[in-house]
N, C-alpha and C positions, 0 to 999 in steps of 0.2 A: 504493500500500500504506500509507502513512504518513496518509493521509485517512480509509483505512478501520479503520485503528488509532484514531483520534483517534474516529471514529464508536462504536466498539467502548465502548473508555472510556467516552465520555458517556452513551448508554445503558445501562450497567452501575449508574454513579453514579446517573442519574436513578432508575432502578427502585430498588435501596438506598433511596434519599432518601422514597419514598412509601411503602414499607415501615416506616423508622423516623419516620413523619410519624403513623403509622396507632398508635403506640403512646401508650397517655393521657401526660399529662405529670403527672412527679411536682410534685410541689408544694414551692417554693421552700421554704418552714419547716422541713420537713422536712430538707433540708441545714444551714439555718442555726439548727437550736436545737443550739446548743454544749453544749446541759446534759445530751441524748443518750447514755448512754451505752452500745454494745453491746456483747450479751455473749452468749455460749455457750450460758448456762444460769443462772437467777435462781432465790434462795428466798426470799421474802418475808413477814418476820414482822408480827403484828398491827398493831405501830405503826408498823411501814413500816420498818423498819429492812432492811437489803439483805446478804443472807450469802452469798458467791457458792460456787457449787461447782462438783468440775470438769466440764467436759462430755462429752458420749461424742464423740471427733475423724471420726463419721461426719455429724451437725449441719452441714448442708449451708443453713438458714435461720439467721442469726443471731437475736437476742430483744434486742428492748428491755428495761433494768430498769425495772423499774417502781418508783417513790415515790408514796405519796400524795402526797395536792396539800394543802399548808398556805395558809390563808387569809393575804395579805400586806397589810393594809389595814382600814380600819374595813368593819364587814359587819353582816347583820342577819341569815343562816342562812348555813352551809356544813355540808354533810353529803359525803360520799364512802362511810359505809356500809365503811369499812375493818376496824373495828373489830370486823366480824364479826356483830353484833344491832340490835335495833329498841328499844333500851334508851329512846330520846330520843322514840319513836314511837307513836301511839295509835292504836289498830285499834280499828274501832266496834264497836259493841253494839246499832246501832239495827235497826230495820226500814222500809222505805219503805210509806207510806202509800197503800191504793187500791190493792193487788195483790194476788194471793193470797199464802196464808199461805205456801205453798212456797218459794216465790221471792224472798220480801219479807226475808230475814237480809242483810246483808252478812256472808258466810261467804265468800265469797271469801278463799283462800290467799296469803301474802307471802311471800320466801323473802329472807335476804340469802345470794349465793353467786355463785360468777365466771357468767360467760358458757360459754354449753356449747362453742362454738368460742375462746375466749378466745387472744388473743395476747399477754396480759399476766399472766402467771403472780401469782396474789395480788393482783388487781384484783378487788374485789365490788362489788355494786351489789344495789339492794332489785328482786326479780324477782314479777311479777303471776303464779302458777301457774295459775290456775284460768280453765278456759273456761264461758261459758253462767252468770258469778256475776257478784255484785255486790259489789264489792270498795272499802272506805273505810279510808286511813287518813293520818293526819296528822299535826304536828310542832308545836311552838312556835317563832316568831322569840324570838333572845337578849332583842329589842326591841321591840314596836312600830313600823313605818314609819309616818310621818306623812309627807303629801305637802306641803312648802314650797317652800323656794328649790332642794332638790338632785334630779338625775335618780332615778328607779328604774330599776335594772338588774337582772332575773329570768334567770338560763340555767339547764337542766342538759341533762342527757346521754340520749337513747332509742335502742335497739337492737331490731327486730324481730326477732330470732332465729328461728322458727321463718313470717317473714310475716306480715300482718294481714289479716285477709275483713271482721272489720266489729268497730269499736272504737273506742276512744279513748284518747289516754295523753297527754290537756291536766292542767296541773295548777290549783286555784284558790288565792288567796289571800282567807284567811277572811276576815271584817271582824270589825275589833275591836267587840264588843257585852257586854255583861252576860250576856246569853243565852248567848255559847257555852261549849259542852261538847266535848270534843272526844270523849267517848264516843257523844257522838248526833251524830253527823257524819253528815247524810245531803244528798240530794241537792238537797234543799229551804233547807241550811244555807246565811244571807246570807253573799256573798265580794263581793269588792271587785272584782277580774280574774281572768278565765279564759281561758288559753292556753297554746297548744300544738297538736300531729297528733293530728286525728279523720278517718278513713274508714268509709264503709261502698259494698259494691260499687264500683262508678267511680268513687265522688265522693270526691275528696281535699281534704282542708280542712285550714287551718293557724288554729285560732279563734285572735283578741283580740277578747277581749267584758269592758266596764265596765259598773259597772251606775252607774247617774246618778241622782245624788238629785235631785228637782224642788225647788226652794226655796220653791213656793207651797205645793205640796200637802203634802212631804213622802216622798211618792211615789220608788220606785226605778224605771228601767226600763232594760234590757240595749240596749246598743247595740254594734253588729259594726262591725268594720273591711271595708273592704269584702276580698274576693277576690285574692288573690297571681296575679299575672300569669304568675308562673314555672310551669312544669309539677314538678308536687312527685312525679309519679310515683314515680322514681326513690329517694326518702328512704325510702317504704314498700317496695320489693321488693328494694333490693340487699342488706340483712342488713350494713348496716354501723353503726356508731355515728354519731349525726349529736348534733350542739351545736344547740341553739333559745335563740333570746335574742330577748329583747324591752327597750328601751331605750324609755320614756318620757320627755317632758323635762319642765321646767319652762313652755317657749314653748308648750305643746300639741301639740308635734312630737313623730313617735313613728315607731320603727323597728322591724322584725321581720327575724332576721335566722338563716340557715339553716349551722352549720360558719362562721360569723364573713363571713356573704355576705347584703347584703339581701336579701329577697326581696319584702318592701312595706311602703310608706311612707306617711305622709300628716300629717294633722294631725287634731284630735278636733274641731273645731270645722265642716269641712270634708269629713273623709271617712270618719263613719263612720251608721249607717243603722238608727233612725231619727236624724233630727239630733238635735244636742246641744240645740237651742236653737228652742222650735216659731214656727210662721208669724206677724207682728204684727196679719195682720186672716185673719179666717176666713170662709167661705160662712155667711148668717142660716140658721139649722136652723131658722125657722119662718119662713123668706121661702116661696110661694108660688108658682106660675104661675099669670094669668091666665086664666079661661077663653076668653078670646076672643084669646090669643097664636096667632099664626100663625107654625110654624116651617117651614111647607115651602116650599121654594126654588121648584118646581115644581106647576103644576096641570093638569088638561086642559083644552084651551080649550073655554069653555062655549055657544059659539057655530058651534063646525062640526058639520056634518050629514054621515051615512052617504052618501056615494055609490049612485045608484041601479043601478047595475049591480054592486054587491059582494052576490055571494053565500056567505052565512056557512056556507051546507048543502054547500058542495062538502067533497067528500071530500080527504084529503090523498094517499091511493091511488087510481089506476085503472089497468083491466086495459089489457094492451098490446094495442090491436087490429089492428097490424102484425103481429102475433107471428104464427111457421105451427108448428104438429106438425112438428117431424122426421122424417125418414125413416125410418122401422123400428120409431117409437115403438110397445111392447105392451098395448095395452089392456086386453088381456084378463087379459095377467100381473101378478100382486102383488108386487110391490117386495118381501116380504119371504115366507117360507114357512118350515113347520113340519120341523123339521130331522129327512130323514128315516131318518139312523141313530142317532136318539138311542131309546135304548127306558126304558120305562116302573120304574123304582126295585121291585125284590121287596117290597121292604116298603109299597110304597102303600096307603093303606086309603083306597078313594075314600066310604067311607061317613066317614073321619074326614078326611080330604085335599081331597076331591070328585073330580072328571071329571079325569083324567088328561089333559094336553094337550103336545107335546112343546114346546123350546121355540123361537123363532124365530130360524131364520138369514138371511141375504141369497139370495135368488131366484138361483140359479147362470143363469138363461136372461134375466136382464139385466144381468151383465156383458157381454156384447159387444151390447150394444142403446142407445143413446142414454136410454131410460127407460122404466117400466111402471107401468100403471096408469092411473088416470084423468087426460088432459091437461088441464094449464088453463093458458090465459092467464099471461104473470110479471103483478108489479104494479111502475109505475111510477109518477113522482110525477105529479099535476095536475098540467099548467099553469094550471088557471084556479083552482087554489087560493088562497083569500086569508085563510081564518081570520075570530076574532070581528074587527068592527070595533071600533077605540077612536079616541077624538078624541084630535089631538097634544095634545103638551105644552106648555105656555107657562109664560116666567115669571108668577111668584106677584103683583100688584102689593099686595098683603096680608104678603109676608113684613115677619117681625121680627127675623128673626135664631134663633139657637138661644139659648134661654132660660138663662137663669144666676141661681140666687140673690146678691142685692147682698149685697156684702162689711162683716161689719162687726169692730170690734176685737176682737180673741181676749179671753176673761177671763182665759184659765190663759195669756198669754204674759209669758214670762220673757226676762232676757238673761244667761246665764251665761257671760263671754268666760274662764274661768279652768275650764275641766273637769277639768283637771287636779290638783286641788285635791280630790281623791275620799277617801271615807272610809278612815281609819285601817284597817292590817291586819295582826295579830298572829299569824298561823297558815299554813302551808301546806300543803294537803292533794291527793289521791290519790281520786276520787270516780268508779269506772270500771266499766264491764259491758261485757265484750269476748267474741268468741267464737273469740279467738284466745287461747292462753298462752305463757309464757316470755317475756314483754317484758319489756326489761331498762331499769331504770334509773338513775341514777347522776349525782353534783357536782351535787347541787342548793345555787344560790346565789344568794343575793340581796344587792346591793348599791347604795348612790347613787355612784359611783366608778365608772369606766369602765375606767378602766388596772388596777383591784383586779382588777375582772372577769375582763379579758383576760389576766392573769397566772395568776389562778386557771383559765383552759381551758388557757392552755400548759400548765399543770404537768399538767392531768385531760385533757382530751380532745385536745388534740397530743399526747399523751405514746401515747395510742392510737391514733391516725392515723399518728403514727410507725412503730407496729409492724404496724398495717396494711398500711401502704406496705413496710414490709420482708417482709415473707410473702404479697406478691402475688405470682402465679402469672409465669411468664415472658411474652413475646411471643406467640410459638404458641401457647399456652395461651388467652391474653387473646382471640387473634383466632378461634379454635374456638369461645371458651363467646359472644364475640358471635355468632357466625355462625349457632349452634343456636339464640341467641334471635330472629336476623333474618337467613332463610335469603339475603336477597337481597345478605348480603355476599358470596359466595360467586365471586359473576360479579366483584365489584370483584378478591377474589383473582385467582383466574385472569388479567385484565386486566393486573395490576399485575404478576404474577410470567412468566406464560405469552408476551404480547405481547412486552416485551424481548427473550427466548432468542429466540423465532421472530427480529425482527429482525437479532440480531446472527449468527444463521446465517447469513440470507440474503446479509449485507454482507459478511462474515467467509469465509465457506465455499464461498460459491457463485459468487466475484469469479471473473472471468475473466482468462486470462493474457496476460502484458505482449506489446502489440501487435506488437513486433518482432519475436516465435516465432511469430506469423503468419505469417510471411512467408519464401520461399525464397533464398537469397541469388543472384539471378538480375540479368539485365538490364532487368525489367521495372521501372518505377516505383513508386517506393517511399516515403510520406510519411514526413516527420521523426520520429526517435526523440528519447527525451530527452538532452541536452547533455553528459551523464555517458558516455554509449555513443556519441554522434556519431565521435568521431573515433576509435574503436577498429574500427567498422563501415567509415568509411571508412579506413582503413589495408586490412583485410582487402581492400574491393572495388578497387582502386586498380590493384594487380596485374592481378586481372580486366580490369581499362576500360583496361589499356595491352596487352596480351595480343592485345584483341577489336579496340583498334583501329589494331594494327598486321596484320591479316588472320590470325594464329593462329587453329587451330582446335582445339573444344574436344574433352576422350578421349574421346565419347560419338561427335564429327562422324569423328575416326580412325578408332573402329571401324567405324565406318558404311560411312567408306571404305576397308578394308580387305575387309571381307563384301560391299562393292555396289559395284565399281568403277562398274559403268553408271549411277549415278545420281551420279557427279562433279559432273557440268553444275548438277544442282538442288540439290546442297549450297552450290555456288558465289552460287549467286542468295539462298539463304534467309542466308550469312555476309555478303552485302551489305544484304540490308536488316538485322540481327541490326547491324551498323557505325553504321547509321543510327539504328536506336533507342538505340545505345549515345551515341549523340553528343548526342542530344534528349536524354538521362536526364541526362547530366552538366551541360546547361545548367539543365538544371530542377532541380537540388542546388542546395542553400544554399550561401553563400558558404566555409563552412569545409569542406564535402566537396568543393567542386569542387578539381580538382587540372590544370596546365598538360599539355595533349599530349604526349608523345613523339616526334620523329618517325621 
């Protein structure tokens, strides 16, 4: 029993343990931002200022308060959009060029206002309302970024709120020029880097795209980072607030990174496409091939002859002329006949229709016949088929190889080992045609400071992950809404909950009883019980075995003989051997039950 108690337990724990293995894990920050504070119920004025009130004691989810996020360090934009307007913000005026007139406004709508599911009471952010538009607009840096000795650090904040089908919500950084306007903000407008979540249908993309001056020509040309390894699914369909930061360096080292998590790396010099830096020798664009180059590896040899017995005219069928008619085959019967309960349509005009004909069914008088109609022969393949003749192949002793234009020095090659070094950029803008709406955005900042940065998300976007995490749904909850989206957890359930109770029944419930209740307390042999009961058992039997083998007989042998005097004789004989088994059984006990004779 104490085995199957210890069984009981462990598979109790084990199933528990996979259960809570099965639940996400919260995320350490989340415990350790001290600066947290929860509350009941928050009111949150314009300037962040926090007025608490009381809460209704049925508030069964707590609330994060929410502060703005104050910039803590030198910076070159920080917006949070608290303030309620787009006072600092320029919406275009322009039109795109090469479209129709309908389509070509950026009229696309901007809203600043929380999130429709918001967990942050007095949390705003600038929202895209409009689907199927084309929506521009932009900001000023306090500064100018110049790229020198310190990194660029770009983050802010995207919330799909309502999902994405097909969009974009990358943001650019203008390039500082004489030219710009930030009323003619269109799509054509020079930017220095574009990045951020673009999808349409399957394809999820996270762009970093520089545009690169050529030093020879002058020339700009866009160049991609390559493909995030990570599956970014997930950033577009869960409906949560996600942080995007991209961190360039000085070295030409550069990071892209997802909620403070890289998700691809590389260097600009190395990995991004086309290169930074083109080929030192190129293919001659008026090199040639000879007429007389021989590029084939291969030719027929021009010296072997058709064999005189290949004939090209054979057929690659012929009839089988093994073949016999079956037995019963109908010759006479057609394989198919004109069906004869089908009748002629009332309305036929065979002067407008022609000859009415009914139409054809299968021959009911060759289902049970092997076949009807006219027999032929099957066809089989030739054996003496051989096809056209051609002469083998041989090597070429004429090859040259496969032709290649000689290589000569590039004109336009450059070597720019510093890419990093990109044109100045004064502006940040919002340049998007989505056919989704309600994307939410929010803490846009730019900084050369990394600790600024990372300060400035604690305060903005941990401060919303916080109360995310605190108004996530329970367990059960969590493991239904997976299950609806991936039926096949279902069987993991079951497994994890179902399998344990079955066992612990079967160990628990369905044990069998302790082997001594087996057993009659007779003269028969009888294996060891456990040492607990040994000597209690034998106490009881001891009497018996001094009883039996002093010729006493037992009240079962009395009555016996009292109702059946004439069978004396053969009680006597079965209490002599009954003596004997009694004397083998006590030699055959353990040392502690066996007990000294009597005599």
């Amino acid at each position: 029993m104490l085995l199957k108690a210890r069984l009981c337990v462990l598979l109790l724990a084990l199933s528990w343990s996979v259960a809570l293995l099965s639940e996400p894990a919260r995320a350490q920050d989340d415990a350790e931002d001290a600066e947290l504070d929860v509350e009941d119920d928050v009111t949150v004025g314009d300037e962040g200022d926090v007025e608490e009130e009381p809460a209704p004691r049925a508030s069964a989810v707590p609330k994060v308060t929410y502060k703005a996020p104050e910039p803590k360090g030198e910076h070159y934009f920080a917006e949070s959009f608290d303030r309620g307007t787009l006072d600092s913000w320029v919406l275009s005026k322009a039109k795109k060029d090469d479209i129709d007139e309908e389509i070509a406004k950026y009229d696309g709508k901007w809203e600043v206002e929380e999130m429709k599911d918001s967990k942050l009471p007095g949390d705003k952010g600038l929202v895209l309302k409009s689907r199927a538009k084309h929506h521009a607009i932009s900001g000023l840096l306090l500064r100018p970024f110049v790229f020198n000795t310190k990194p660029l650090i770009v983050q802010y904040e995207v919330n799909f709120q309502t999902g994405i089908d097909c969009g974009g919500a990358y943001v650019k950084l203008l390039s500082q020029t004489p030219e710009l306007d930030l009323d003619q903000f269109v799509d054509k407008t020079p930017y220095t880097i574009m990045f951020g979540p673009d999808k349409c249908g399957e394809d999820y993309k996270l762009h970093f795209i520089f545009r690169h001056k050529n030093p020879k020509t002058g020339e700009f040309e866009e160049k991609h980072a390559k493909k995030p390894d990570s599956d970014l699914r997930t950033y577009y369909t869960d409906k949560k607030t996600h942080l995007y930061t991209l961190v360039l360096n000085p070295d030409n080292s550069f990071e892209v990174l997802i909620d403070q998590t890289v998700v691809n790396s590389g260097n600009l010099l190395n990995d991004m496409t086309p290169a930074v830096n083109p080929p030192a020798e190129i293919e001659d664009p008026n090199d040639q091939k000879p007429e007389d180059w021989d590029e084939r590896p291969k030719i027929q040899d021009p010296d072997a002859v058709k064999p005189e017995d290949w004939d090209e005219d054979a057929p690659a069928k012929v009839q089988d002329e093994e073949a016999v008619k079956p037995d019963g085959w109908l010759d006479d019967e057609p394989e198919y006949i004109g069906d004869p309960d089908a009748l002629k349509p009332e309305d036929w005009d065979e002067d407008m229709d022609g000859e009415w004909e009914a139409p054809q069914v299968s021959n009911p008088a060759c289902e049970s016949a092997p076949g009807c109609g006219k027999w032929e022969r099957p066809m089989i393949d030739n054996p003496n088929y051989k096809g056209k003749w051609k002469p083998p192949m041989i090597d070429n002793p004429n090859y040259q190889g496969v032709w290649k234009p000689r290589k000569i020095s590039n004109p336009d090659f450059f070597e720019d080992l510093h890419p990093f070094r990109m044109s100045s950029f004064s502006a940040v803008g919002l340049e998007l045609w989505s056919m989704s709406s309600d994307i939410f955005f929010d803490n846009f900042f730019i900084t050369d400071d990394r600790n600024v940065a990372e300060r400035w998300a604690e305060d903005g976007w941990g401060l919303k992950k916080a109360a995310e995490g605190a108004a996530e749904p329970g367990l059960m909850s969590q493991m239904v809404s997976a299950a609806e989206e991936r039926p096949w957890l279902w069987v993991i359930y079951v497994l994890t909950v179902a399998l344990p109770l079955i066992l612990i029944f079967v160990f628990c419930c369905t044990g069998k009883k302790p082997a001594a209740a087996e057993y009659k307390k007779t003269d028969e042999p009888q294996p060891d019980v456990k040492a607990e009961t040994e000597e209690e058992e034998a106490k009881e039997e001891e009497p018996q075995d001094e009883k039996k083998s002093e010729g006493e007989e037992s009240p079962a042998e009395a009555a016996e003989e009292d109702e059946a005097p004439e069978k004396e004789e053969e009680e006597e004989e079965e209490q002599s051997k009954s003596d004997e088994k009694s004397e083998d059984d006590i030699l055959r006990r353990s040392p502690r039950q066996r007990r000294p004779r009597k005599d």
